[in-house]
C-alpha positions in Angstrom: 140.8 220.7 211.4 142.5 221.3 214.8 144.9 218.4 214.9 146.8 219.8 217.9 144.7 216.9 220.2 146.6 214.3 218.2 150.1 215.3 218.0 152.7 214.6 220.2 154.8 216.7 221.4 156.9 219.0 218.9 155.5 216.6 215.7 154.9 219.2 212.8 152.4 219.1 210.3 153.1 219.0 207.0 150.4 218.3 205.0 146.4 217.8 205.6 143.6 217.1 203.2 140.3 215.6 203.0 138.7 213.3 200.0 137.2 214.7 197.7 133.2 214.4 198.4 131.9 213.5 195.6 134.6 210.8 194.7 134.1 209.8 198.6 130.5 209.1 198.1 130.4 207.2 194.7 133.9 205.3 195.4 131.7 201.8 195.5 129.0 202.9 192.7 129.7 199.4 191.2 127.6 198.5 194.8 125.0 200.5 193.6 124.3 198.3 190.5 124.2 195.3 191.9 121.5 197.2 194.5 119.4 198.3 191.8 119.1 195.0 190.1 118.3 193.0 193.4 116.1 195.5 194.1 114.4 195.1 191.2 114.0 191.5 191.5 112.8 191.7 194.6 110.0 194.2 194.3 108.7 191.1 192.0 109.1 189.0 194.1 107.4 190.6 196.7 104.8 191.2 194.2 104.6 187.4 193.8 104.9 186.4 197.3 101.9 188.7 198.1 99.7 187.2 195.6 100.4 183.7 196.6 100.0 184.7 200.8 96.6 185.6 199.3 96.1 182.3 197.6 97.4 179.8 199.9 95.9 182.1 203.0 100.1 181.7 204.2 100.6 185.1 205.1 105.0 184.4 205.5 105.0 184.4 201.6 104.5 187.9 201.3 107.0 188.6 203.9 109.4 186.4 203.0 111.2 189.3 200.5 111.5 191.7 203.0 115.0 191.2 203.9 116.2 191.2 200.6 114.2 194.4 199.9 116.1 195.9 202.8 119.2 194.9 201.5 119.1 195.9 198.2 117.8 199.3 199.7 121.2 199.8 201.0 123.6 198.3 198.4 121.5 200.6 196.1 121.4 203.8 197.9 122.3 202.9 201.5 125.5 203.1 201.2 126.1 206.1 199.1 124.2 208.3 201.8 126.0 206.6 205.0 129.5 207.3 202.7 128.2 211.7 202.3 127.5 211.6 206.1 131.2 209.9 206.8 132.7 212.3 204.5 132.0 215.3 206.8 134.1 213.5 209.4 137.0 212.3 207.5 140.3 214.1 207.4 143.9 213.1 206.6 147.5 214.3 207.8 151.3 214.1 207.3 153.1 215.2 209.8 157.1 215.0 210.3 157.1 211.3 212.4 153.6 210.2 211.1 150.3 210.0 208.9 147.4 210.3 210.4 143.9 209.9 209.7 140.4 210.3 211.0 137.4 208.7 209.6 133.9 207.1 210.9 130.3 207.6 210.7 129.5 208.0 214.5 132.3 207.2 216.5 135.5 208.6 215.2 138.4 206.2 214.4 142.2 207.9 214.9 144.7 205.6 212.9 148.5 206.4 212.5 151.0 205.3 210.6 155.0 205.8 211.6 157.0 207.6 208.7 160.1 205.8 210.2 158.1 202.1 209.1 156.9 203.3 205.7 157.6 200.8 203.4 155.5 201.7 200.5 153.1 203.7 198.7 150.8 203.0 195.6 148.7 205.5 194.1 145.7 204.6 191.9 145.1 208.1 190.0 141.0 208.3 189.8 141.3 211.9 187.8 143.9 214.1 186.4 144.4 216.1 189.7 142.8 212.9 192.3 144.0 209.7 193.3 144.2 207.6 196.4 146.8 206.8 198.4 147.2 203.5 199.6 150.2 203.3 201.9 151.8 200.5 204.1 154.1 199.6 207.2 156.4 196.9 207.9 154.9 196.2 211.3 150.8 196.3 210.2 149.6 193.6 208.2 146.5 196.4 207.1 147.4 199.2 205.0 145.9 203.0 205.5 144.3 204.1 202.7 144.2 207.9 202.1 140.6 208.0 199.8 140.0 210.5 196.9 142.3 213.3 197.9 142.9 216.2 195.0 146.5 217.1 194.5 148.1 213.6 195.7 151.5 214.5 194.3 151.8 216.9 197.5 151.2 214.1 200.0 153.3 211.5 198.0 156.5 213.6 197.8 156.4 213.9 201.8 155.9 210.3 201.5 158.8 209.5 199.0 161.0 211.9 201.4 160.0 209.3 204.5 161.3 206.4 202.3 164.6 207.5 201.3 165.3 208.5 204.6 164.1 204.7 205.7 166.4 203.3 202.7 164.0 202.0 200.2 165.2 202.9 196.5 162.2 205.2 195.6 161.1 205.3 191.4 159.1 207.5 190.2 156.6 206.1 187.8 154.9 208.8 185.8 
């Protein structure tokens, strides 16, 4: 990734990464139930509502689970497919002044973060060597979270550096 278009002049990078991509994709597979089980319940219903439009000669029965069809469709596999095409457009940075990252599905989204406004950092480890990073400012209410990256360790000891040069105690919790 050519980051050159985002950095200001003389910032350094110290670190990039991406997520993972198959930890990207599946991160909300607990969506994915939920999908299948609608879905399921809606195919009978559809079932039902088509028999009855035929019945009562009302043909809105049988159209009536449509939108619930459509919407278990994506909670069941929708979403894991829209999260594989994001993937190929997500990228992450640390540089010396700022993390940065890129995501979006077809408009890219450029967020930043200022090193100098870190305030803190939690990782939730989702492997032995993957975790994300879920880091926040004092001056955004919203955090930037750095998905399913491999090796988090490297990006977190850049980060630990930005808080002890900010004054925040830093611990360690391994």
């Amino acid at each position: 990734m050519d980051w050159s278009s985002y950095l200001e002049a003389g910032e350094v990078l110290r670190w990039e990464g991406r997520p993972a991509p198959r930890c990207f994709t599946f991160r909300n597979w607990k969506h994915s139930l939920f999908g299948i089980l609608l879905l399921v319940l809606a195919l009978y219903w559809q079932v039902v509502g088509y028999q009855l439009a035929k019945v009562y000669e009302a043909a809105w029965l049988g159209w009536m689970p449509l939108p619930f069809i459509i919407i278990a469709l994506y909670l069941s596999v929708g979403h894991l497919v829209l999260a594989r095409l994001e993937w190929e457009k997500v990228y992450y940075a640390v540089t010396d002044r700022r993390i940065l990252a890129l995501r979006g599905l077809r408009s890219i989204r450029f967020q930043s973060m200022p090193l100098a406004q870190l305030s803190y950092f939690r990782i939730k480890p989702l492997g032995e060597s993957l975790g994300t990073v879920r880091v926040s400012c004092s001056d955004s209410p919203s955090p930037l979270v750095v998905c399913c990256i491999e090796h988090p360790r490297s990006m977190t000891d850049l980060l630990e550096e930005a808080l002890r040069a900010n004054g925040v105690a830093v611990q360690r919790g391994e």
